[in-house]
N, C-alpha and C positions, 0 to 999 in steps of 0.2 A: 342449517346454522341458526344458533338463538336470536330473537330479538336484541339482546344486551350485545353480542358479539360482531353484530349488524353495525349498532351503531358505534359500537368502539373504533370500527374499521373506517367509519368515517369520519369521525374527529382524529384517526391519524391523517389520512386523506388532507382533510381541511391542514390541517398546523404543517405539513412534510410539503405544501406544495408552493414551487417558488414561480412568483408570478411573471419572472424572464422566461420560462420554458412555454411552449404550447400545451395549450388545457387537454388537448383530444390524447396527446400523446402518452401525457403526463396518465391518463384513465386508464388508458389500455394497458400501461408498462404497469400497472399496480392492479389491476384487476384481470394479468394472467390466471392466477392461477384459482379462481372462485368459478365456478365448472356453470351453477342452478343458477337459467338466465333472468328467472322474476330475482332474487337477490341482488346481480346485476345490475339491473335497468333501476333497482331502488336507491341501490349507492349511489349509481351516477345522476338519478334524477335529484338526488339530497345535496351532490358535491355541485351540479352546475349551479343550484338554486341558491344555494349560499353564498357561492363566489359572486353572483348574479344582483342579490340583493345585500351584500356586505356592509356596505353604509349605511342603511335599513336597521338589520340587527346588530351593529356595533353601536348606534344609539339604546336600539332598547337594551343591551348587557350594559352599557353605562349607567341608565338610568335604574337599571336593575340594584346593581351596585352600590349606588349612591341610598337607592331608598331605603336598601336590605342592607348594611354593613358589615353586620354583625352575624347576621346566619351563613353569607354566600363569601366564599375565593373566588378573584379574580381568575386561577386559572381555569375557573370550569367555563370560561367566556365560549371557549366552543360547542359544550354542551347543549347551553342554552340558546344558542343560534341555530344548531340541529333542529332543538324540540322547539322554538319558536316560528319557524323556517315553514315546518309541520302542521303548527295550529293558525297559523294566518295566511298561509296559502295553500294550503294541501289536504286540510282536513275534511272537503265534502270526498275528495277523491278516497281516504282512508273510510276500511270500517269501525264501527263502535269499537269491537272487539280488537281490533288487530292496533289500534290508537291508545286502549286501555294495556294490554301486553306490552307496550312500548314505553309504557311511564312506570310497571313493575317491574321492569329489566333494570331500572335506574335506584339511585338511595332516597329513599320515600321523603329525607327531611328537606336534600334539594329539589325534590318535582314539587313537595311542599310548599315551599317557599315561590317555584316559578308558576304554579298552577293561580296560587290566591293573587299574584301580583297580575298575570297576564287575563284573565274570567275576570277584573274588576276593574269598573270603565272608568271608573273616576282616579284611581291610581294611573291609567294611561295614559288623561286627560292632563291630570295635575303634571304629571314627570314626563311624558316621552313624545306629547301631540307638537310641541313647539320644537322639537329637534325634526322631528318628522316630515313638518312642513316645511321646513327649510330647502327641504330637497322636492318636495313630493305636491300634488294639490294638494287643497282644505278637501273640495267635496270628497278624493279619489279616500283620502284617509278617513275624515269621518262618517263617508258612506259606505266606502267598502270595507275596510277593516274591522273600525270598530264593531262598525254595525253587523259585519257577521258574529264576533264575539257575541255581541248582546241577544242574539238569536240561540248560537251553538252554549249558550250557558244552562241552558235548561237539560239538553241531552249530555251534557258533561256531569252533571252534579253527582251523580253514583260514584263516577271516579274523583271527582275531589273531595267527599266522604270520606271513603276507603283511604285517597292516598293520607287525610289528615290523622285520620285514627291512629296507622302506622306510624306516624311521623311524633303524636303527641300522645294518643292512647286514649284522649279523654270526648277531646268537641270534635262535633260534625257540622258539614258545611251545608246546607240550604242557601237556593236562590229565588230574589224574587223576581217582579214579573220586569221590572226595570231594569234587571244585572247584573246588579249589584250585588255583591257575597255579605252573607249574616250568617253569629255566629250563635247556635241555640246548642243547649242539652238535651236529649231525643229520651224522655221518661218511660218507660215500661209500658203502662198504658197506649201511647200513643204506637209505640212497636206494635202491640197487641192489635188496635184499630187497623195498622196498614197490614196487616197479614204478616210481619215481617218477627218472627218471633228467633230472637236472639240467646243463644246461651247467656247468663249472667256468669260474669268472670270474678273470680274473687281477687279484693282488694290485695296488694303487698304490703305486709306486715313487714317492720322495717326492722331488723334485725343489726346491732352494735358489729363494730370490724373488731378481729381478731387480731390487733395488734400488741406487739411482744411491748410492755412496758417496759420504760431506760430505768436503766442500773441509776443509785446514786450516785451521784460526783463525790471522787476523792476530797478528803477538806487536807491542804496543801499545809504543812507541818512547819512551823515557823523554823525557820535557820537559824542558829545560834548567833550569836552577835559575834563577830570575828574581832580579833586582839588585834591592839595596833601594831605597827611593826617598828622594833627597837632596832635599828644597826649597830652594830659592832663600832667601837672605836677605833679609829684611824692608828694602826702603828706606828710608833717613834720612826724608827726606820726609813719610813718613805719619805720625812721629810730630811733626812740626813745625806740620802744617798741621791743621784740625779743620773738621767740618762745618757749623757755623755761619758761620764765616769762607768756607768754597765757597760757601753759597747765596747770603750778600753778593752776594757776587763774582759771582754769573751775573746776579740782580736789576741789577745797576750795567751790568752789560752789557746788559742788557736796554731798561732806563730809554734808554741812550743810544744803543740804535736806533731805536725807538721816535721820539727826538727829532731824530733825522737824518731821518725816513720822513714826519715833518709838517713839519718846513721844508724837504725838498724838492716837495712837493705843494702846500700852501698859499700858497708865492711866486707873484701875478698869478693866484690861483683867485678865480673868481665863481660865486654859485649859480645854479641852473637857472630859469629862468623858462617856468610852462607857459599857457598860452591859457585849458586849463579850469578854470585857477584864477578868471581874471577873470569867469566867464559866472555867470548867476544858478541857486540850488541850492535844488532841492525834494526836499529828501533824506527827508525826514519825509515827505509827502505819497504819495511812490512807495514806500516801506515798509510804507505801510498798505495801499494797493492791493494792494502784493504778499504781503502776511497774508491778506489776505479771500479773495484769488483760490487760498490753500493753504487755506482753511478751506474752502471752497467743494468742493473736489477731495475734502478729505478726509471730508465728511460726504457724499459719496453716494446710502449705504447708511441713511441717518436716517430713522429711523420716524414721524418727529412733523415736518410742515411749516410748522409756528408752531413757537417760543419755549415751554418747559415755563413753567410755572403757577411762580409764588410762592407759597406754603402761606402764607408769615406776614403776608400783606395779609388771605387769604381766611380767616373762620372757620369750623373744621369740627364738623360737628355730630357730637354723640355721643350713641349712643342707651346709654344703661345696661343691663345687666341685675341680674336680682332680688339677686343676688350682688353685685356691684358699686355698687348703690346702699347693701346694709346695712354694706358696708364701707367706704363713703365718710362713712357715717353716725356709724359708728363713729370713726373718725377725727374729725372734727369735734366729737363729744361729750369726747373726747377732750382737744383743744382748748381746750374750754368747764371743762375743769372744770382744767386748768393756769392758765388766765387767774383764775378765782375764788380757788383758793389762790393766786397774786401777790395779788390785792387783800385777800384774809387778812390777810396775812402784812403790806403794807404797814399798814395800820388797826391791824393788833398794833403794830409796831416803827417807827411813821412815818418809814423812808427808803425810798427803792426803788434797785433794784439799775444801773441807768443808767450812775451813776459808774463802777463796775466793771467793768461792762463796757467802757465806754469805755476805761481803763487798762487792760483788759483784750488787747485791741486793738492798743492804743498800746505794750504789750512784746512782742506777739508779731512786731510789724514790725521793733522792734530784734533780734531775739533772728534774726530770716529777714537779718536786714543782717550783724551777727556770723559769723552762718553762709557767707554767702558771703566775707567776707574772711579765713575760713579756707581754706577751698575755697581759695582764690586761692595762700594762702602755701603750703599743701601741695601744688600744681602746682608751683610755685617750685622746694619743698625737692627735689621727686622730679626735677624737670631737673638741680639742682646735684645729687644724686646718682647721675645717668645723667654727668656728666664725673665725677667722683673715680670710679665702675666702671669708665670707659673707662680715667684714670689708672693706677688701679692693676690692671686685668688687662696694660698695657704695662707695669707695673714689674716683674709676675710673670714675661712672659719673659724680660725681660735674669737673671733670678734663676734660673733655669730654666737657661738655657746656660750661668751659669758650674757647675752644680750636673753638668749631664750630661760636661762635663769628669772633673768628681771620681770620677762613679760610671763612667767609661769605666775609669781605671784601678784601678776597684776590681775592675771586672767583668774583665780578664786575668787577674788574681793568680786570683780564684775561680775559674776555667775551668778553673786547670792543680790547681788541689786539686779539682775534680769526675774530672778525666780520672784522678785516682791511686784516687780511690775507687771508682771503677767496674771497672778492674783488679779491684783486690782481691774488691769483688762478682761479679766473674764465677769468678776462682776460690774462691771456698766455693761457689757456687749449684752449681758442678760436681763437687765433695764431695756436697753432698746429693742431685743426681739420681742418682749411682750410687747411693747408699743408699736411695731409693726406690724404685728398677729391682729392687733385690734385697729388699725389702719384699713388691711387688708382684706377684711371680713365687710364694711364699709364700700370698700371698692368694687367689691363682685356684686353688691347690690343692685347699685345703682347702671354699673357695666349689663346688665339684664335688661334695666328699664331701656335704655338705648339702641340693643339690640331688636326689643320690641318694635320700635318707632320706626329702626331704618329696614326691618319686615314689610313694615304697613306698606311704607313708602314704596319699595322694591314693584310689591304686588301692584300697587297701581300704576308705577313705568309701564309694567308687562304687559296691561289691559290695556293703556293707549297704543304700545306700539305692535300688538294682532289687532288692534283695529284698523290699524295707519296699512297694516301689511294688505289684509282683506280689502279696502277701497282701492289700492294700489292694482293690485292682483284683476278686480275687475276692470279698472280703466285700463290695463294690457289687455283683454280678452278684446275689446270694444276697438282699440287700435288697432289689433292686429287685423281683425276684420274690416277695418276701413281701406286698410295700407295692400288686402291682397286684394280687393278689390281696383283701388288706383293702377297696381304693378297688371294686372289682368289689361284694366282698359290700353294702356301703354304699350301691352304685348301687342294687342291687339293691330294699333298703329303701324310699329312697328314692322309687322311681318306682310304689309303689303308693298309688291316690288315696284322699283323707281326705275325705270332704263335709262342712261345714259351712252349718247352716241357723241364722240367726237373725230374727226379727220387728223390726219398727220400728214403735211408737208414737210420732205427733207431739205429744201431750199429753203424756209420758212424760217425766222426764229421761235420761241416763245411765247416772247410776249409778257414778261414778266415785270418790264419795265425796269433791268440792269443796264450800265453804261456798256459792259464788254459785251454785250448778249452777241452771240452767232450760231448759225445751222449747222447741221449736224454735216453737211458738205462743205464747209468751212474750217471746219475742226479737224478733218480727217487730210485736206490738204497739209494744215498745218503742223500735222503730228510727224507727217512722211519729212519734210522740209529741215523738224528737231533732231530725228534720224540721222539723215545723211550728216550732219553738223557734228555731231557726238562721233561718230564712227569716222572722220575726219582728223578730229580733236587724238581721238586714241593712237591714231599711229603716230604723229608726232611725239606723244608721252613718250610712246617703245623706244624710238630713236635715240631721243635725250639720255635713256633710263642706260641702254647699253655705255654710252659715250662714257656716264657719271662712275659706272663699276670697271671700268678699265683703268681708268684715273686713279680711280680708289686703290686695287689690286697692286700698281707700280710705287703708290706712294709708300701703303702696308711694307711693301720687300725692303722699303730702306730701312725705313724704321726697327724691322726687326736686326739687319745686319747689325746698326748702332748698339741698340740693344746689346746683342751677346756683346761686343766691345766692351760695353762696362761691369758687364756682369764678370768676365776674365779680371777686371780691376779691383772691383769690389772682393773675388775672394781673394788674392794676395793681399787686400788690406786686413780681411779680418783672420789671416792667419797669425798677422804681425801679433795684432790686438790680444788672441787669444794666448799667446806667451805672455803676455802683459800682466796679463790677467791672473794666470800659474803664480806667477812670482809674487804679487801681490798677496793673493792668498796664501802664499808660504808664511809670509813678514807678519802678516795678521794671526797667524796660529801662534806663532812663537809670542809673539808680544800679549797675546790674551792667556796664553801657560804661567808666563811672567804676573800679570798684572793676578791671575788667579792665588797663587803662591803666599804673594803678598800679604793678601787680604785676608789669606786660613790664618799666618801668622798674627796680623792684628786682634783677630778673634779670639784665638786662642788664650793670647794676654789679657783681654777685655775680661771675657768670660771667668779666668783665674781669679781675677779680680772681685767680681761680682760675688763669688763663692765665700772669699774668706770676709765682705760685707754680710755677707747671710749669715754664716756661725756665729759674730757678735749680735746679729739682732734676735738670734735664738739664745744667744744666751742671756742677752738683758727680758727678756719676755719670759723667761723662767721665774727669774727673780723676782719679775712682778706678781707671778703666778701666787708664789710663796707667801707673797706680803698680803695679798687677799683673802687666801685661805685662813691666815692669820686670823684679820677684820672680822669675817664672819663668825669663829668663835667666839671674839667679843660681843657680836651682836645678839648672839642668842642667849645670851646673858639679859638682854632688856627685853624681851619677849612677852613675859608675865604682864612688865607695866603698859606694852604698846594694847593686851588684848582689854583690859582694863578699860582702857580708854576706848575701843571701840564697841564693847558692852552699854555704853553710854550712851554712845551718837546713835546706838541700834533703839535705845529707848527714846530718845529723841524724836527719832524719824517713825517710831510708831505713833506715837501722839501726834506727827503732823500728817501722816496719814489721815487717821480718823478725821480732821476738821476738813483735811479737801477734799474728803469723799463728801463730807455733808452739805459742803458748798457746791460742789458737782451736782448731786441730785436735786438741788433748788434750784441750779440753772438748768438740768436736764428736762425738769417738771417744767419750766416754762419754756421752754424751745417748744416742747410738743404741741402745748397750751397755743403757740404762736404760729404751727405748721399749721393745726387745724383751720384758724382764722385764714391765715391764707388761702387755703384749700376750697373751704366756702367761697371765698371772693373770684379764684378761679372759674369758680363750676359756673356762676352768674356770668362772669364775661364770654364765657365761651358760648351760654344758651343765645346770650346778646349779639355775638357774631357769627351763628349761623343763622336768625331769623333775617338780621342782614343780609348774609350772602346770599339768601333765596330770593329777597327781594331783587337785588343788584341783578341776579341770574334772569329772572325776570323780566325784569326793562332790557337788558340788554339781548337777550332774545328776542324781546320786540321788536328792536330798533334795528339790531341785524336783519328781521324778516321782511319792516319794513324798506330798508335798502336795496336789497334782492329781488322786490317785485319792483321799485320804480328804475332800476337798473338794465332788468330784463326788458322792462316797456322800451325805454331808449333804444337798447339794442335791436328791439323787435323792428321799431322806426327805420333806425339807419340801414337795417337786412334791405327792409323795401324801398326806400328813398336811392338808394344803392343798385337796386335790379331795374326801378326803372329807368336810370340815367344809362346805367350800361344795354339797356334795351336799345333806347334813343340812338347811343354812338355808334350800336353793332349798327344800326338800318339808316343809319346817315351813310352809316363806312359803304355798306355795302351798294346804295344810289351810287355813289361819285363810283367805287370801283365799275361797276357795270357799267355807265357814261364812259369811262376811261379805257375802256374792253372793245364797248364799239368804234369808240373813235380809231384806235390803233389795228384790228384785225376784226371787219366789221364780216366777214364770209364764216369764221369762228361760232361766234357770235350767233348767228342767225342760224347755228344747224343745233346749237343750247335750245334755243327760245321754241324751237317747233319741236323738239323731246321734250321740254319742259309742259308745252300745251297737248302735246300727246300723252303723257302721264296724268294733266290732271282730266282729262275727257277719260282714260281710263279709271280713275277715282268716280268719278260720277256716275260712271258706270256699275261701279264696285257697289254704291249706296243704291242702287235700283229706280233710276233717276231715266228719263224717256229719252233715247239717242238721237242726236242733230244729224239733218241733215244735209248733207255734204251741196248746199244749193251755193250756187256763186255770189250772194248774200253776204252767207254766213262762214265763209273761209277764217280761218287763224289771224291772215294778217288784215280783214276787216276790218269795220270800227263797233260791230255788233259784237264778233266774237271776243276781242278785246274788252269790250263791258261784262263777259260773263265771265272770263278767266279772273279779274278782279272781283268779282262776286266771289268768288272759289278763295280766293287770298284771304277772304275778308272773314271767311266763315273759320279759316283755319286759324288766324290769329285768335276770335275769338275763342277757340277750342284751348290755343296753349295761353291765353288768360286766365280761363277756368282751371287750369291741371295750375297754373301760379296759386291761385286763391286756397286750391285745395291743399299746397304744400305749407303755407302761411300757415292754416287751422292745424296740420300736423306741427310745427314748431311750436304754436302756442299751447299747443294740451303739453307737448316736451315740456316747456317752462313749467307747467304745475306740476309736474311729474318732479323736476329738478324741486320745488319747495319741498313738497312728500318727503324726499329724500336727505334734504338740510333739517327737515323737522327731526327725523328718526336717529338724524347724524347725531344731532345737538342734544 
């Protein structure tokens, strides 16, 4: 496989791989089928290295980018991660030759471009060292990276010669001894001196394109001036005769074809006589056949081979539930106690309410009849208002056409005053563009100067904050070294073992110092005692529970008997009702047939009505018509003298033209005159309030900085004033608890204090300290050994004094760490 084909295969690699999948598998499934294992091991060693260092080279293709614009695509960003990938981590491993094959496998003007940018330290320094370090050490980059570049630029310089020549044709690249790339012309002589004798290539002679020179343009042949258009004059005739009088006129011709076309057909006509009129007709009979025989076809597919069931011959039964019965119950009682206040209420006030109802009834059926011979008249009104809409939207276009008449020549006249002011807007707009052209040539000046200044500016933020980074950077090295040392000594502490022995009496309590406190032979009495009590409890529940569901089961069976009792009542009531019902609905068909009838006839008359008002007002709007058309011939009789006069006002208004253009341009010449001034007086307040605002920035950086350090002091105070009081409380608390331990279970107690003096003689042992002995002197509970066990106390406090002090001086370096940080912020 080629070099060039090498690397193709792995810029697909790189761009095809999705970072949800695993890396190993993702290698294997794509490098089945490449057989030559050095090929291999090269892809994969290029794919893990790039995936490995991606935040790496996606800074330097950025910075690539930004500083090359104009020569490099964004999408070759994976190319140049391959071959950067290559020269900053892999190139002692590469040979000369097999690293130069690998940059002529690629287009000589991009290896061009990343060869001069990557061999030149001060390009790496300027654009890509401060994105680098972000992630990376200062030494790890400008010792290892660059500094290999500045070494491999001497054995690279053949191939950046070579690839430049390709790329430009003309300059050759030379390095000197700092690494920096220079760009010289290599003269004959000097060839000659290094042994290096080059054919001399002749220049190209630039030879014109052979292009077809354009045809001349047609010159477009003026049109003749088109003749106005003369109309024909209006025929006598049209105004003589009118469209009521034509339709007559064709009706009458009509009529009396018509009656020519039946007296010549009707002379000696007779009707038809047919045969199957005289035979006998079972029209009915074959109609039913041929129903049955469609119903037949069409039930097929019918699931049921008999006629379904009629439900309201058969009674079905209904089983209740427990639910369902107390709510039917409910109901009913319900019932029972509406019916007892009527009979109240009659025995109080002896009428009952009957009548009332009955009237009651008796207006709501007037009040449903009412209602519909409204209905009726508001269908009426809304037809006769669907004719006066159709009327009157025809009267609105005859109104319409004589109106677009009017506004026809309104819209000439305004046309030729649009066309005069447009003129004139085009010459002032062309006053003010050159005034803005020469504005704007002004502005880019000065917009340069500024650009300059906030440059300068820029670069010296940059230099404070890699310097603020660099001290930062070493005071973490210097911490971290203090803090594994501290975590060391601590382990240290820590991993020596403490025994603890203590006794457990089950008769015993505690000792905790609760009001309920008891032994664990106490509790277990008391547990068995809640037992028997509960299991006591239970079988009376059972007893009651049967007693409650017998009760219930006897009460349930009456209620339901009740039940069907009314339900037998209720349906003889609503069969009464539902004849009631029939009949009503008969009385209301009939009477809304009636009330419908009525109301065609009203319409009918109205609408007649309406009709023979419309043929009078068509025919007084004809007449009008006429008397118009009249007008106008007399008006074009005055035509001559109306243009006359507007020949005139056109002279008029040309002369006042000219003076307000003149007046215009004396005010336009001082507007500008007065932008300018302003303009100056701007530029001065604005230089006036930024030298302020820098000041302002200033002081109040100060003032904030100095807040923050006397801030932190307090805070630092209270931390300590703080640890030592809660020192004090914890070793008060902890005297009185221990007083209050022996007093209560003083056998406890005393099996503590002798592992507590056992562990620390095992500490002393631990430090390589000379062992006691066991004389009857120097026993634990002596008054010797007792002075030396406080000796041991006294030594340990001091120890976690020291580990205090030493976490104090970690806090305070934190605070300077915390200003670093607000500086860099601000």
């Amino acid at each position: 496989m080629k070099f060039g084909e090498l690397i193709e295969l792995c810029i697909k690699m790189v761009e095809n791989f999705d970072p949800k999948k695993a890396v190993t598998a993702y290698v294997e499934d794509s490098l089945k089928e490449i057989s030559n294992p050095y090929e291999n091991v090269f892809i994969k060693q290029v794919f893990f290295g790039v995936i490995r260092y991606k935040t790496f080279l996606k800074a330097f293709s950025e910075s690539l980018f930004k500083a090359n614009s104009s020569n490099t695509n964004r999408s070759d960003a994976t190319l140049y991660w391959i071959f950067a990938y290559l020269t900053l981590f892999r190139i002692d491993e590469l040979s000369h030759d097999d690293y130069k094959r690998l940059i002529q496998s690629q287009d000589p003007v991009k290896m061009n471009v990343f060869l001069q940018f990557i061999y030149s330290v001060e390009a790496l320094k300027q654009h890509v060292r401060a994105e680098w370090i972000k992630e990376y050490d200062i030494s790890y980059i400008d010792e290892t990276i660059i500094g290999t570049i500045q070494k491999n630029v001497s054995g690279v310089s053949d191939i950046l010669s070579m690839v430049e020549k390709k790329a430009t044709g003309k300059v050759v690249l030379t390095t000197n001894l700092s690494g920096n790339l220079t760009e010289s012309k290599m003269s004959e002589t000097q060839d000659k001196e290094a042994g290096q004798e080059d054919k001399v290539k002749k220049g190209t002679v630039p030879k014109p394109f052979n292009i077809t020179q354009q045809k001349p343009k047609k010159v477009k042949e003026e049109e003749p001036p088109v003749e106005p258009f003369h109309p024909k004059p209006v025929p006598e005739k049209i105004y003589s005769t009118n469209l009521g009088s034509i339709k007559a006129e064709k009706e009458a011709k009509r009529e009396e074809a018509r009656k020519k076309t039946k007296e010549k057909y009707q002379k000696g006509a007779k009707p038809f006589k047919f045969k199957t009129d005289e035979r006998p007709m079972y029209k009915d009979k074959l109609i039913k056949e041929a129903e049955e025989k469609e119903q037949k076809l069409l039930n097929f597919n019918a699931k049921y081979h008999e006629p379904p069931l009629t439900f309201k011959e058969i009674e079905a039964e209904v089983r209740l539930n427990a639910a369902a019965i107390l709510r039917e119950e409910y109901l009913l009682q319900k019932k029972a106690v509406e019916e007892e206040k009527k009979l109240k209420s009659y025995e109080v006030d002896l009428h009952n309410s009957g009548e009332f109802d009955r009237w009651q009834k008796e207006m709501k059926e007037k009040d449903k009849i009412e209602k519909m011979q409204e209905v009726q008249k508001r269908k009426i009104e809304m037809q006769m208002a669907r004719g006066e809409a159709v009327a009157a939207c025809q009267n609105k276009l005859k109104e319409n056409q004589i109106l677009v008449e009017k506004v026809k020549i309104e819209s000439e006249a305004g046309m030729k005053e649009r066309e005069e002011k447009k003129v004139e807007e085009l010459q002032r707009k062309q006053i003010l563009r050159s005034d803005v052209l020469e504005t704007k040539e002004n502005a880019a000046i000065e917009k340069k100067k500024v650009m300059e200044k906030n440059q300068q500016i820029r670069e010296e933020i940059e230099k404070e904050i890699a310097d603020a980074l660099q001290r930062k950077k070493e005071e973490e090295v210097i911490e971290k070294k203090y803090r594994d040392e501290i975590i060391k000594s601590i382990r240290e502490l820590e991993s020596k073992p403490i025994e603890r022995k203590t006794g457990f009496d089950p008769t015993e309590t505690a000792g905790h110092g609760l009001l309920e406190e008891m032994s664990l032979a106490e509790l277990r009495e008391k547990l068995e005692i809640v037992k028997k009590e509960k299991a006591a409890e239970e079988v009376l529940n059972r007893q009651e529970n049967v007693k409650k569901k017998e009760e219930y089961s006897k009460m349930m069976l009456g209620k339901s008997e009740r039940i069907a009792a009314a339900r037998e009542k209720k349906a003889k009531e609503n069969e009464k009702l539902r004849e009631e019902k029939k009949r009503k609905e008969e009385n209301e068909k009939k009477q809304q047939k009636e009330i419908k009838e009525k109301g065609l006839y009203e319409v009918h008359e109205k609408i007649s009505e309406k009709k023979r008002e419309k043929k009078k007002e068509e025919e007084r709007l004809a007449k009008e018509l006429k008397e118009i058309k009249l007008q106008r011939q007399y008006l074009n009789e005055n035509k001559a003298k109306i243009e006359e006069k507007a020949w005139k006002r056109l002279e008029m208004g040309a002369e006042r033209k000219t003076q307000v253009g003149q007046n215009q341009k004396l005010i336009d010449q001082y507007q500008v005159e007065t932008v300018k001034m302003k303009e100056t007086k701007i530029r001065a307040k604005e230089a006036k309030v930024e030298v302020l605002k820098k000041v302002e920035k200033n002081t109040k950086y100060q003032s904030e900085l100095d807040d923050r350090v006397r801030e932190n002091e307090a805070l630092h105070k209270q931390d300590i004033l703080s640890k030592a009081t809660a020192y004090q409380q914890q070793k008060e608390f902890e005297t009185t608890l221990k007083t209050k331990q022996i007093q209560k279970n003083p056998y406890s107690m005393k099996v503590t204090i002798q592992t507590r003096k056992a562990g620390k003689m095992s500490l002393k042992g631990t430090k390589n300290q000379p062992e006691i002995d066991p004389s009857p002197g120097m026993s634990p509970d002596s008054p010797q050994g007792e002075e030396k066990l406080d000796d041991i106390d006294k030594k340990l406090m001091e120890e976690h004094s020291k580990a205090e002090k030493q976490e104090e001086k970690l806090q305070g370096r934190q605070i300077n760490h915390s200003h670093i940080i607000f500086h860099q912020s601000y």
